[in-house]
Predicted model as a PDB file, atoms N, CA, C, CB and O in Angstrom, pLDDT in the B-factor column:
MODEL        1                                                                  
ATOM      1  N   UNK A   1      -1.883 -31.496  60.246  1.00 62.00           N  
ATOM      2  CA  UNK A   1      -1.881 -30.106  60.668  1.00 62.00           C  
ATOM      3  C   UNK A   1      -2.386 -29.230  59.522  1.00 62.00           C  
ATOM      4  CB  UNK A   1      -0.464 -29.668  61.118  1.00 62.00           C  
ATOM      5  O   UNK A   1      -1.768 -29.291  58.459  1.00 62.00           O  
ATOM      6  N   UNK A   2      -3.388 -28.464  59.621  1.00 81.00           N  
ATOM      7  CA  UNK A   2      -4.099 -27.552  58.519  1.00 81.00           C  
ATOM      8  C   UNK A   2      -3.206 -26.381  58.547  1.00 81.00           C  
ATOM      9  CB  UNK A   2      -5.752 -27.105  58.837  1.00 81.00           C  
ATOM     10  O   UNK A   2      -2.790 -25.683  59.471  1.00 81.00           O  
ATOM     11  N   UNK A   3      -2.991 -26.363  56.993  1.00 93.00           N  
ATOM     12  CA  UNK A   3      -2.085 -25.072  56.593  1.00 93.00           C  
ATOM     13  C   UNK A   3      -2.892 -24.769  55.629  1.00 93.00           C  
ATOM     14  CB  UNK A   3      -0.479 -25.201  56.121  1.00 93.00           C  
ATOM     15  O   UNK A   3      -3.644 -25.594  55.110  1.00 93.00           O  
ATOM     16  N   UNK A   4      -2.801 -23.304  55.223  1.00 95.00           N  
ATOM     17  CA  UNK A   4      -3.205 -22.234  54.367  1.00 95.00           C  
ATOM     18  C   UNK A   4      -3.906 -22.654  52.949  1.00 95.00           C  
ATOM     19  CB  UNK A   4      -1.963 -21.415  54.111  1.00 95.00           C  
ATOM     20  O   UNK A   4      -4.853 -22.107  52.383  1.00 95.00           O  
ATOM     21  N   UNK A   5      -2.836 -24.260  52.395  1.00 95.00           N  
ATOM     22  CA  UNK A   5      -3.504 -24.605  51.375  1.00 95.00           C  
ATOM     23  C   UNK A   5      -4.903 -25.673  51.687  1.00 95.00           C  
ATOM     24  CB  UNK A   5      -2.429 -25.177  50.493  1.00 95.00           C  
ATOM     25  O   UNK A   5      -5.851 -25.903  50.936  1.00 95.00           O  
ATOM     26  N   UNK A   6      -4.675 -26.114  52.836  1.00 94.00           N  
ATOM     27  CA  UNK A   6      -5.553 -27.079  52.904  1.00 94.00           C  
ATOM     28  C   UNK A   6      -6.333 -26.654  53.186  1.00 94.00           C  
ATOM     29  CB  UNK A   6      -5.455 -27.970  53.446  1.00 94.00           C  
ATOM     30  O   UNK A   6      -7.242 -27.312  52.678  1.00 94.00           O  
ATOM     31  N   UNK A   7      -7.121 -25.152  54.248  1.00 95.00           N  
ATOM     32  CA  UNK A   7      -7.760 -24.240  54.432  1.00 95.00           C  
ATOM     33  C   UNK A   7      -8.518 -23.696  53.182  1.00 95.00           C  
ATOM     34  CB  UNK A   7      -6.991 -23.468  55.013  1.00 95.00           C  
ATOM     35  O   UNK A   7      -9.694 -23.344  53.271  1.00 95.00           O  
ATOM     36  N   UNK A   8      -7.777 -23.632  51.947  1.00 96.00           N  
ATOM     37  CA  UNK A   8      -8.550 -23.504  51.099  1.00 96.00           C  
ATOM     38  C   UNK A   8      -8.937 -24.052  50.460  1.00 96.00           C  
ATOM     39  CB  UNK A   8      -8.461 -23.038  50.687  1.00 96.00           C  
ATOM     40  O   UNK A   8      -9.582 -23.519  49.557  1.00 96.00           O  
ATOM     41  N   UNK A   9      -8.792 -25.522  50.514  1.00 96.00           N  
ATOM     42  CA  UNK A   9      -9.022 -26.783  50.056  1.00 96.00           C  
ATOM     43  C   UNK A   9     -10.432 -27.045  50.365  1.00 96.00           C  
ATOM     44  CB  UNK A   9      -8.093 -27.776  50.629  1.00 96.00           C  
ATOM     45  O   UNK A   9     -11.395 -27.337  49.656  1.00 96.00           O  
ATOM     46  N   UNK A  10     -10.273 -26.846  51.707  1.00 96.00           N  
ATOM     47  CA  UNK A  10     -11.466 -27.046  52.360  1.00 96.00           C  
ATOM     48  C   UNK A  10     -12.835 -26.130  52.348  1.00 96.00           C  
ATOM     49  CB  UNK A  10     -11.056 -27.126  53.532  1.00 96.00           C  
ATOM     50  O   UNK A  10     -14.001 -26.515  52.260  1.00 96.00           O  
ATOM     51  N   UNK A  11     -12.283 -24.709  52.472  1.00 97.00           N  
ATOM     52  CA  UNK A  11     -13.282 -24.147  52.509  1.00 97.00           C  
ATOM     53  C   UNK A  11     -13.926 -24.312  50.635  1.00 97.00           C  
ATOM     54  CB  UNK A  11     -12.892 -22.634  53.236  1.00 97.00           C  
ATOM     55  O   UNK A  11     -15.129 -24.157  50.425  1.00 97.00           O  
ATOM     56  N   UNK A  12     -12.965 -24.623  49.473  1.00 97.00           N  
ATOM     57  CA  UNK A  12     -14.075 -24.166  48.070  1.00 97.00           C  
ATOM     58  C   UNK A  12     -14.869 -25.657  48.390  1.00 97.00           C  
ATOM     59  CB  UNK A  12     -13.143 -23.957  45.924  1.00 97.00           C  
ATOM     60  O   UNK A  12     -16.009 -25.881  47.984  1.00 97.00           O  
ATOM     61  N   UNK A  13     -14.235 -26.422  49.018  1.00 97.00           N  
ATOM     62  CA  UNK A  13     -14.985 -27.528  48.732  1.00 97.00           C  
ATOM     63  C   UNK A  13     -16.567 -27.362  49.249  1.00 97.00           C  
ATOM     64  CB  UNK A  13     -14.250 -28.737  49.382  1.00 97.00           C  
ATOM     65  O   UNK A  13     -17.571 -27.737  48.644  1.00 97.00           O  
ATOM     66  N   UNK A  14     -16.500 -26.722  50.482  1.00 98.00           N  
ATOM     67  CA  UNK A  14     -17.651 -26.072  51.021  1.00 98.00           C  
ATOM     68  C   UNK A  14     -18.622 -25.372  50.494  1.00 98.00           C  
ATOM     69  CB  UNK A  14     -17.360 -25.423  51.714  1.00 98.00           C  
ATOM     70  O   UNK A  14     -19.786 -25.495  50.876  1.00 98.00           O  
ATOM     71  N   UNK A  15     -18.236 -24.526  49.518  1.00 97.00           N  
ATOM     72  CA  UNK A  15     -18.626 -23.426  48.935  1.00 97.00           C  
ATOM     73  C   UNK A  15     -19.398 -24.559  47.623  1.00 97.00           C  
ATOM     74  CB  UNK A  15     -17.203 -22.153  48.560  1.00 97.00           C  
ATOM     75  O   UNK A  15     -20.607 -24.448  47.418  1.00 97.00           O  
ATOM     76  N   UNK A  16     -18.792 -25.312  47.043  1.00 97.00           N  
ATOM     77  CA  UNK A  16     -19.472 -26.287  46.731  1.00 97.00           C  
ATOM     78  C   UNK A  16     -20.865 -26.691  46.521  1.00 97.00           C  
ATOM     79  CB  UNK A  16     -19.152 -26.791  47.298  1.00 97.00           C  
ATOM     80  O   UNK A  16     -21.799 -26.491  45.745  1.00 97.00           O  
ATOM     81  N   UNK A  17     -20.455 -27.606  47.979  1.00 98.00           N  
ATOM     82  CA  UNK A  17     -22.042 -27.994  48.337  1.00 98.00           C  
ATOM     83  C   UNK A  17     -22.825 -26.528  48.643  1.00 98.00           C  
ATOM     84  CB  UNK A  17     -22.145 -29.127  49.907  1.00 98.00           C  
ATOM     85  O   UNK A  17     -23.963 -26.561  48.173  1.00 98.00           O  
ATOM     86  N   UNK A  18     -22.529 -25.351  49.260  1.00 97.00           N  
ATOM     87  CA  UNK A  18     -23.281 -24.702  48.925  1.00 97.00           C  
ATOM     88  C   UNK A  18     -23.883 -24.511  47.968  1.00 97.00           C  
ATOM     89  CB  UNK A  18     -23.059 -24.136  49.108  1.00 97.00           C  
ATOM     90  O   UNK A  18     -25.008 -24.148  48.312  1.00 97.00           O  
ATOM     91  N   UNK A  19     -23.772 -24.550  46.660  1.00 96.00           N  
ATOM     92  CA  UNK A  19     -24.289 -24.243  45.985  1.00 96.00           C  
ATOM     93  C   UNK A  19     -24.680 -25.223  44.731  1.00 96.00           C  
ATOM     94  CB  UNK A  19     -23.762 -23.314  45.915  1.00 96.00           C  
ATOM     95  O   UNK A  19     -24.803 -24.971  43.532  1.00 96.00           O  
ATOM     96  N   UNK A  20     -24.854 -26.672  45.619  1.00 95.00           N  
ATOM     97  CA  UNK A  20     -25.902 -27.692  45.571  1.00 95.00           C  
ATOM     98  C   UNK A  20     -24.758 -28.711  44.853  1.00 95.00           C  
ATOM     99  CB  UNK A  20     -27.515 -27.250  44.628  1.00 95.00           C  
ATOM    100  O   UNK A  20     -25.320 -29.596  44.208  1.00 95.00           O  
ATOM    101  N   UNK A  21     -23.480 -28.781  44.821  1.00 96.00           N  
ATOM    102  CA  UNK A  21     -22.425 -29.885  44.539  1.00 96.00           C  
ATOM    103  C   UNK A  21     -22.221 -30.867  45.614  1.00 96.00           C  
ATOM    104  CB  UNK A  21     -21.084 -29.288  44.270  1.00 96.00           C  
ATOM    105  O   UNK A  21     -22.026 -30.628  46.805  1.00 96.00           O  
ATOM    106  N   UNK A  22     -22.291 -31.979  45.037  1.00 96.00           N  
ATOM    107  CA  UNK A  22     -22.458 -33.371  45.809  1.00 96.00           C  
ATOM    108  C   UNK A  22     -21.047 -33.744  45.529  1.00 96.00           C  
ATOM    109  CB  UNK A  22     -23.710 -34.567  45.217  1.00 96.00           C  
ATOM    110  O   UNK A  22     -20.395 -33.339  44.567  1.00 96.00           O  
ATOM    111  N   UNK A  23     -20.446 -34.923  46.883  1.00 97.00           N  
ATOM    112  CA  UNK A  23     -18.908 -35.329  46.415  1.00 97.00           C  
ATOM    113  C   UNK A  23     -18.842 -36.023  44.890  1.00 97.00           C  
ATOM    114  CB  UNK A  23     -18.242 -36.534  47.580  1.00 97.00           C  
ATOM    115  O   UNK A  23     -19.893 -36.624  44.663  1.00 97.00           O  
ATOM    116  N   UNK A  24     -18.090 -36.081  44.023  1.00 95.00           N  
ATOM    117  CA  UNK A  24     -17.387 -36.548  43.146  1.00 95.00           C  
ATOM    118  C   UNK A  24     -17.719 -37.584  42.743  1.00 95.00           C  
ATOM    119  CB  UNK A  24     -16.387 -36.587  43.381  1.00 95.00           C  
ATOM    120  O   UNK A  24     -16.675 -38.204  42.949  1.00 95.00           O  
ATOM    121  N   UNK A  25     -18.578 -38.493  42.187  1.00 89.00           N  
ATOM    122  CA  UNK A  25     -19.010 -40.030  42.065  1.00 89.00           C  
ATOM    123  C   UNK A  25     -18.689 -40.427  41.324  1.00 89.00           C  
ATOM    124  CB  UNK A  25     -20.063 -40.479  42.009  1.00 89.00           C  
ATOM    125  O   UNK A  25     -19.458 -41.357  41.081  1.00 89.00           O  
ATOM    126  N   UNK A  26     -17.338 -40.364  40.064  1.00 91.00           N  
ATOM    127  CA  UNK A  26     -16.835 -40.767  39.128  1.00 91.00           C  
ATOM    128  C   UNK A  26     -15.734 -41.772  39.429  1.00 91.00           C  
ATOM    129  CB  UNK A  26     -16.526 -39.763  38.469  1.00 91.00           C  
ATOM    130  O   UNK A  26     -14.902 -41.427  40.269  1.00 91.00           O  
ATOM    131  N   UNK A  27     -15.603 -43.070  38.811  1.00 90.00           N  
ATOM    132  CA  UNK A  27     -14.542 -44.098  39.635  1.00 90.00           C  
ATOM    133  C   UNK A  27     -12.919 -44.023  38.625  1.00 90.00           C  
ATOM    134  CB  UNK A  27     -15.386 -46.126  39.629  1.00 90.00           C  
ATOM    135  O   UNK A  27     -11.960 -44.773  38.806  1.00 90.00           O  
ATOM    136  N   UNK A  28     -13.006 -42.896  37.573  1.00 90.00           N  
ATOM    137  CA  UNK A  28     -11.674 -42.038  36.932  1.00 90.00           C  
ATOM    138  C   UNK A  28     -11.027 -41.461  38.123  1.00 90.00           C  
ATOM    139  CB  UNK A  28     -12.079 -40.697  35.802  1.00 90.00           C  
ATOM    140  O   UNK A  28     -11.452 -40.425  38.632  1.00 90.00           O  
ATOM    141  N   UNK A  29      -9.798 -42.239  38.675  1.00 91.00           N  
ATOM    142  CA  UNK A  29      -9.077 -41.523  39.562  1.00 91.00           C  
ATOM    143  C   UNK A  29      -8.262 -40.352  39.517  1.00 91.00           C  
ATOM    144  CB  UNK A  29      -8.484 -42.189  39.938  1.00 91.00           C  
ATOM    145  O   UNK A  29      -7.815 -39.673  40.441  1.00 91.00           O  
ATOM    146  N   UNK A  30      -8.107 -40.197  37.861  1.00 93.00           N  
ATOM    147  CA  UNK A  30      -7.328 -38.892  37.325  1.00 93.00           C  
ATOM    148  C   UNK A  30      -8.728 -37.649  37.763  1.00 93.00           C  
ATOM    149  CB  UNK A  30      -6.850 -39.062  35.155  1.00 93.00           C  
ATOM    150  O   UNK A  30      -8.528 -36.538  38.254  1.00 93.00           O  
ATOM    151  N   UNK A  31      -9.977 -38.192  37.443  1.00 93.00           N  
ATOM    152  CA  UNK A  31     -11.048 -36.914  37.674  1.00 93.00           C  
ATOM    153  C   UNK A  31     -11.188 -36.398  39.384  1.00 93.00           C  
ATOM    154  CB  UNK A  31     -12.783 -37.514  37.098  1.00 93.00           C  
ATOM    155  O   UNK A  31     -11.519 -35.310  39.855  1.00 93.00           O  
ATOM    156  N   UNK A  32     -10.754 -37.783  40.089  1.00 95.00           N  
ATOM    157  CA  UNK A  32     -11.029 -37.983  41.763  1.00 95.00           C  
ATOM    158  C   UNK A  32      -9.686 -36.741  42.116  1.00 95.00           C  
ATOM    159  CB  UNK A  32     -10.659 -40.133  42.566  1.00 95.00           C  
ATOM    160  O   UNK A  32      -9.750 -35.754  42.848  1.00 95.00           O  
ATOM    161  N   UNK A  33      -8.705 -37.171  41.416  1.00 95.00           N  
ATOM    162  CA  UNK A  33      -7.668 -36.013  41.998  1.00 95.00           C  
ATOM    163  C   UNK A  33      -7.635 -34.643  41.982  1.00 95.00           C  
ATOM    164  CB  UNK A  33      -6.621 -36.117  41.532  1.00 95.00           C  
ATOM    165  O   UNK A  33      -7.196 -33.831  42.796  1.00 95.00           O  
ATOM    166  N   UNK A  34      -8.224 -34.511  40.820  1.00 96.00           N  
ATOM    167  CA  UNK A  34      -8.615 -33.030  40.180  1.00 96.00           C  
ATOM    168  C   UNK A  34      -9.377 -32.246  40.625  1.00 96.00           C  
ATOM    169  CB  UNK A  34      -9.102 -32.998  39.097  1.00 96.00           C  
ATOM    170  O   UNK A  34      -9.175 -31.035  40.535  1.00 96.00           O  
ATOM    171  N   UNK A  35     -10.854 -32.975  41.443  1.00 97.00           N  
ATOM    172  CA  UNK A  35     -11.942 -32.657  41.658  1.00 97.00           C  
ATOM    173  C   UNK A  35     -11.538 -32.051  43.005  1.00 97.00           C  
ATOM    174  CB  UNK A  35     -12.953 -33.708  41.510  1.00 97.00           C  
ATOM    175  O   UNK A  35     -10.665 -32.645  43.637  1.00 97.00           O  
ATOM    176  N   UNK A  36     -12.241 -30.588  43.673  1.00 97.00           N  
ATOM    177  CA  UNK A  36     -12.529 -30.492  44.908  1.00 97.00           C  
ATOM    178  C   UNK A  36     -13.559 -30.592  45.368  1.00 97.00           C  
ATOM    179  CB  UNK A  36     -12.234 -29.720  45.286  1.00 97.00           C  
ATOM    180  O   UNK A  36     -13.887 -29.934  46.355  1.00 97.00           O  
ATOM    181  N   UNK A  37     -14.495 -31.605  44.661  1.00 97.00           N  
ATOM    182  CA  UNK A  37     -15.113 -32.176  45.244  1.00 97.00           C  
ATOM    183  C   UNK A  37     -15.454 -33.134  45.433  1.00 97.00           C  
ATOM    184  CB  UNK A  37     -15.542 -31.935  45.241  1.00 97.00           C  
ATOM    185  O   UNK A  37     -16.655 -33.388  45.334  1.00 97.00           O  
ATOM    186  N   UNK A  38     -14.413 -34.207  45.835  1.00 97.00           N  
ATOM    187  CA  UNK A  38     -14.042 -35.724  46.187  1.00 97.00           C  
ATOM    188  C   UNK A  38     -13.403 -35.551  47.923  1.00 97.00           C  
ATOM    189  CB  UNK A  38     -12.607 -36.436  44.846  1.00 97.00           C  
ATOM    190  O   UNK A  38     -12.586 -34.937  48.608  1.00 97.00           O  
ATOM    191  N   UNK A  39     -14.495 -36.618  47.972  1.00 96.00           N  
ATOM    192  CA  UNK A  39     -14.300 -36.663  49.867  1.00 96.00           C  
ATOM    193  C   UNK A  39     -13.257 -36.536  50.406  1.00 96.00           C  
ATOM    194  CB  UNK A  39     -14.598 -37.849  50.611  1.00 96.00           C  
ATOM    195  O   UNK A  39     -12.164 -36.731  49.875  1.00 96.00           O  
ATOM    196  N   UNK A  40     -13.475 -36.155  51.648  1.00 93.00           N  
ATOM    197  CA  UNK A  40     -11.768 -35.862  52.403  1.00 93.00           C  
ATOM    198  C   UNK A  40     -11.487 -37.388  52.707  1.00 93.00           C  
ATOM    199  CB  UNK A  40     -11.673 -34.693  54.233  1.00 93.00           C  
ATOM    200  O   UNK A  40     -10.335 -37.706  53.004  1.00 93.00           O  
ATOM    201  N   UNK A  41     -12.438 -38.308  52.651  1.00 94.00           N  
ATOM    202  CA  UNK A  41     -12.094 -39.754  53.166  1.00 94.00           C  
ATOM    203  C   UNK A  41     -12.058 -40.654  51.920  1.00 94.00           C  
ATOM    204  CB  UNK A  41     -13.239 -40.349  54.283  1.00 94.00           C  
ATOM    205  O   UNK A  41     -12.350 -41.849  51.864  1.00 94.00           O  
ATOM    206  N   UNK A  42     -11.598 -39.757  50.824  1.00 95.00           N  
ATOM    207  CA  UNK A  42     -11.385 -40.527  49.750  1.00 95.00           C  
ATOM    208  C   UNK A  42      -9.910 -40.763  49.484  1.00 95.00           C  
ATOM    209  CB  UNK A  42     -12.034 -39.946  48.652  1.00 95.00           C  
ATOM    210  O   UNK A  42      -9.062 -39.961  49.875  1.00 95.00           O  
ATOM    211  N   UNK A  43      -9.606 -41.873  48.813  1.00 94.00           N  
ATOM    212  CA  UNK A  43      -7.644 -41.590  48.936  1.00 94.00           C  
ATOM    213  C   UNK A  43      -7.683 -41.048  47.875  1.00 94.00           C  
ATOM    214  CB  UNK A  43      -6.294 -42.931  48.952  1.00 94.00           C  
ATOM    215  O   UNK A  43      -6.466 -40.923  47.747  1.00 94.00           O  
ATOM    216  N   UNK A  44      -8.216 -40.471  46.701  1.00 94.00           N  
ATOM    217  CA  UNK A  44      -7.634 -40.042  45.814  1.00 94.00           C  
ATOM    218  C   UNK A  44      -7.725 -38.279  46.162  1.00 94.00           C  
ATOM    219  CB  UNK A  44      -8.252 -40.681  44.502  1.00 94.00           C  
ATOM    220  O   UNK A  44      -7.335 -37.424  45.367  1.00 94.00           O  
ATOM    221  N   UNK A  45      -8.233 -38.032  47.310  1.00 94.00           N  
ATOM    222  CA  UNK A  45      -8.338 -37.052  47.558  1.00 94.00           C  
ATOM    223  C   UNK A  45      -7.321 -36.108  47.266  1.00 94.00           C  
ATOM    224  CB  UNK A  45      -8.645 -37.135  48.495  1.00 94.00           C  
ATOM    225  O   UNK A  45      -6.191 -36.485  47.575  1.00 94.00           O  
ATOM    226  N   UNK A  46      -7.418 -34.942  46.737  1.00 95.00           N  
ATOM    227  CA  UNK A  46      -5.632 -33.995  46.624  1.00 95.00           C  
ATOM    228  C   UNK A  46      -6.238 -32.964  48.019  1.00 95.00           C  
ATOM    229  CB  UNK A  46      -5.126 -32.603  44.397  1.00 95.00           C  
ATOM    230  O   UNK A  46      -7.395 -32.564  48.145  1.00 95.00           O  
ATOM    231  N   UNK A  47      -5.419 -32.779  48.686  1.00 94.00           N  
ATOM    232  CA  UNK A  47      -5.099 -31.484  49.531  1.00 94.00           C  
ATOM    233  C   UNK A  47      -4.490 -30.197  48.728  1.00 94.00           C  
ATOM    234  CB  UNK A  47      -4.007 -31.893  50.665  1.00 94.00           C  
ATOM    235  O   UNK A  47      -4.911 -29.092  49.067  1.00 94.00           O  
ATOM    236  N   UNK A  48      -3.928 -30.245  48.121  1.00 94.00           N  
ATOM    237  CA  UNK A  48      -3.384 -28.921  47.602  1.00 94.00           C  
ATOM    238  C   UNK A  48      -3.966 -28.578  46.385  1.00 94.00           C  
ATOM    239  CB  UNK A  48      -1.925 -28.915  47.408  1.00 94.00           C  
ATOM    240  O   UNK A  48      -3.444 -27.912  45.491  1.00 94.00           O  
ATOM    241  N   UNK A  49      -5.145 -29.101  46.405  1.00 95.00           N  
ATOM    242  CA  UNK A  49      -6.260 -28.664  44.764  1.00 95.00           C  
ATOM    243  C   UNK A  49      -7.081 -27.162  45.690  1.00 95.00           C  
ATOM    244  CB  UNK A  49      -8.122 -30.616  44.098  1.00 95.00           C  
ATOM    245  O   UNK A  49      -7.817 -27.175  46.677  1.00 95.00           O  
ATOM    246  N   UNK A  50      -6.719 -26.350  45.112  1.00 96.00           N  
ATOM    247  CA  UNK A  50      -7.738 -25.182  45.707  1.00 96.00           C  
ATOM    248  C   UNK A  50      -8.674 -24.291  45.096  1.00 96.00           C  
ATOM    249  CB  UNK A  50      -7.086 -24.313  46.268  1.00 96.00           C  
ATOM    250  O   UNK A  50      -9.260 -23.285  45.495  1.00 96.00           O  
ATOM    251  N   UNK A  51      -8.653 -25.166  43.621  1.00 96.00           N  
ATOM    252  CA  UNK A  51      -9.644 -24.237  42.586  1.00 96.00           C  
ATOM    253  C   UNK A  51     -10.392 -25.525  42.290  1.00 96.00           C  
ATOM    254  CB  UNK A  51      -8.865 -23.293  41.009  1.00 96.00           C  
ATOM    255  O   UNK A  51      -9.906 -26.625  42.554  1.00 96.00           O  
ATOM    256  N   UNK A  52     -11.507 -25.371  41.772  1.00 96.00           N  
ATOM    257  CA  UNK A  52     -13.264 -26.385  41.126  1.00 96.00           C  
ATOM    258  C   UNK A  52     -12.046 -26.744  39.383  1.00 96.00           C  
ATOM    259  CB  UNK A  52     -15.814 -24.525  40.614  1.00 96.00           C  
ATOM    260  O   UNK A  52     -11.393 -25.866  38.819  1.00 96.00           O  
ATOM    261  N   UNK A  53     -12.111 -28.178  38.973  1.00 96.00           N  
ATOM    262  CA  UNK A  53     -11.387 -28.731  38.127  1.00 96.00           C  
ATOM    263  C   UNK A  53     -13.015 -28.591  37.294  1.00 96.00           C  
ATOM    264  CB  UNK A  53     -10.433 -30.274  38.561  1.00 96.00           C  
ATOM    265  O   UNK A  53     -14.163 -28.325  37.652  1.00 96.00           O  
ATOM    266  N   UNK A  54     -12.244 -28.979  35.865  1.00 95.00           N  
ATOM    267  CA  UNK A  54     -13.237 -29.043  34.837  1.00 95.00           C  
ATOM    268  C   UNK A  54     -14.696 -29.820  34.905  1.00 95.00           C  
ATOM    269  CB  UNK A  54     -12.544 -29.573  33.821  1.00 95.00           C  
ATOM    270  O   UNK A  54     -15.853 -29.516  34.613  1.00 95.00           O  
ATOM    271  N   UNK A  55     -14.091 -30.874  35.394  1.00 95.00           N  
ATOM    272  CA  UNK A  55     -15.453 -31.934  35.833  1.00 95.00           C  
ATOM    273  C   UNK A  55     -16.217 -31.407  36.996  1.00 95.00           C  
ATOM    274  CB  UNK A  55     -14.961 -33.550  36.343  1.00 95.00           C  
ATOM    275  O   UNK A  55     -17.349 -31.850  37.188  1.00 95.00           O  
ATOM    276  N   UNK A  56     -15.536 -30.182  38.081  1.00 96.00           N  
ATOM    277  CA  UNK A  56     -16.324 -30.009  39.066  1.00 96.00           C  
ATOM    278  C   UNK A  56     -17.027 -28.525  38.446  1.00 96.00           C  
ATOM    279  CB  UNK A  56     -15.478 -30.024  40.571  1.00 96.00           C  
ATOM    280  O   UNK A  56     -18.119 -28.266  38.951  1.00 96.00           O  
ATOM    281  N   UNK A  57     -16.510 -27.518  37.396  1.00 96.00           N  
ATOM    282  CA  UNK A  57     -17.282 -26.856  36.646  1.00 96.00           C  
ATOM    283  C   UNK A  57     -18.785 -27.658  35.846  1.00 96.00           C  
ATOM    284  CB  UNK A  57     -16.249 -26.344  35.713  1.00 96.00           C  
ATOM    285  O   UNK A  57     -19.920 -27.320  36.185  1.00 96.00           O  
ATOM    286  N   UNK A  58     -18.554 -28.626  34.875  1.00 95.00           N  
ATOM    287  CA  UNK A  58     -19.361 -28.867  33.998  1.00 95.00           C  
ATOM    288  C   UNK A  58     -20.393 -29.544  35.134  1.00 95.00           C  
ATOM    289  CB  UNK A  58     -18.756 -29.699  32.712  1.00 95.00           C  
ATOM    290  O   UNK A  58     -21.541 -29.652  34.702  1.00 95.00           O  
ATOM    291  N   UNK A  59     -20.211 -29.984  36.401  1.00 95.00           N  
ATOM    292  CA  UNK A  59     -21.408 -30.453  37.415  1.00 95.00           C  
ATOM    293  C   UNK A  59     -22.309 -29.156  37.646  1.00 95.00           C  
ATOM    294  CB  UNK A  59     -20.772 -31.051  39.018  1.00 95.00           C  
ATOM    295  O   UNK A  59     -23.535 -29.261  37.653  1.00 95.00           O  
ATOM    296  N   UNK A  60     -21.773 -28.131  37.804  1.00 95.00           N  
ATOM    297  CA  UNK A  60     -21.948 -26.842  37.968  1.00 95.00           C  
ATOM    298  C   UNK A  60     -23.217 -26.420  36.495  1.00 95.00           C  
ATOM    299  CB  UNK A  60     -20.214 -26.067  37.946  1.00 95.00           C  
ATOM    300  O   UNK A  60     -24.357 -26.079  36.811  1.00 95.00           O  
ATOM    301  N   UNK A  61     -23.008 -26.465  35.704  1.00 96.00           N  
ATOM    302  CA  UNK A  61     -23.240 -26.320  34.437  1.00 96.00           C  
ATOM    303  C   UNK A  61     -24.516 -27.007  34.266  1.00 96.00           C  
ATOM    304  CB  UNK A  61     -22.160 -26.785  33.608  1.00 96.00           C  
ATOM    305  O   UNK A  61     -25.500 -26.431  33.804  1.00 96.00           O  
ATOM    306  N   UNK A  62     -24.515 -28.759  34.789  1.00 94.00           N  
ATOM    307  CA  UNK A  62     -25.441 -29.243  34.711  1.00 94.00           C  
ATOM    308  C   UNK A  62     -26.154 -29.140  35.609  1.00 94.00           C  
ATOM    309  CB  UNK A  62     -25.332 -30.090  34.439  1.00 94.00           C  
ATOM    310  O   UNK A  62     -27.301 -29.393  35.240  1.00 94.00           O  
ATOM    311  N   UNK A  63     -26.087 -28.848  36.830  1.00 93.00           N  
ATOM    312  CA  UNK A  63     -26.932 -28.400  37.455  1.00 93.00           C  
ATOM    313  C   UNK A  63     -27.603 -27.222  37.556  1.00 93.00           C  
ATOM    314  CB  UNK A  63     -26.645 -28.586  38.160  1.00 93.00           C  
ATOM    315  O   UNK A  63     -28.513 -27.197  38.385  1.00 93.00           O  
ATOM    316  N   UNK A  64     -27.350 -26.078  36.817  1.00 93.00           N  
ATOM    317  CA  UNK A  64     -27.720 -25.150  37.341  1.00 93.00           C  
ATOM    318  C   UNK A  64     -27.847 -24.060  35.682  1.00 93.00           C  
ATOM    319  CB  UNK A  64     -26.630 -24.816  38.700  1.00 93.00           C  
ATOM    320  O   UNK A  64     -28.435 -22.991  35.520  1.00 93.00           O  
ATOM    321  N   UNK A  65     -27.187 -24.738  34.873  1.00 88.00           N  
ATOM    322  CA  UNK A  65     -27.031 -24.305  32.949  1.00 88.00           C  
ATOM    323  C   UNK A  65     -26.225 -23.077  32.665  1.00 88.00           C  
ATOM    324  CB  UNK A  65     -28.685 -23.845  32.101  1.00 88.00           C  
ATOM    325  O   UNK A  65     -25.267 -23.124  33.437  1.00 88.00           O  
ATOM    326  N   UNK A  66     -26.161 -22.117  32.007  1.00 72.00           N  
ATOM    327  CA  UNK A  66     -25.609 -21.377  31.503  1.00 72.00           C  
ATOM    328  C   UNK A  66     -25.865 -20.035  32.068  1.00 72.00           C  
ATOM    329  CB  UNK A  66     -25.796 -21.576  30.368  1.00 72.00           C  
ATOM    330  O   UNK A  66     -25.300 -19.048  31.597  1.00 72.00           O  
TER     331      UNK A  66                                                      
ENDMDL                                                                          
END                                                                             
């Protein structure tokens, strides 16, 4: 059942790939949990992550620089 956090779980993850972030391809399950952007069909997936973790910033960074 989608509640408020998972709603926003979902939507940054979105916001994401908008703006050219691919799921999570690192096999560090501490980075998989952190990340909102690790698949919803991933088990390390977190539901209640609702902000971009460090590793999903510095993807950010490399893609796109300073």
């Amino acid at each position: 059942m989608p509640n408020d956090t998972n709603i926003k779980c979902v939507t940054t993850h979105e916001v994401g790939h908008s703006v050219g972030l691919a799921h999570t391809n690192v096999v560090n399950s501490t980075l998989k949990s952190q990340s909102i952007m690790t698949s919803g069909e991933d088990s390390f997936v977190n539901w209640n992550n609702t902000s971009p973790s460090s590793y999903d910033k510095d993807e950010l960074l490399s893609k796109w620089g300073y």
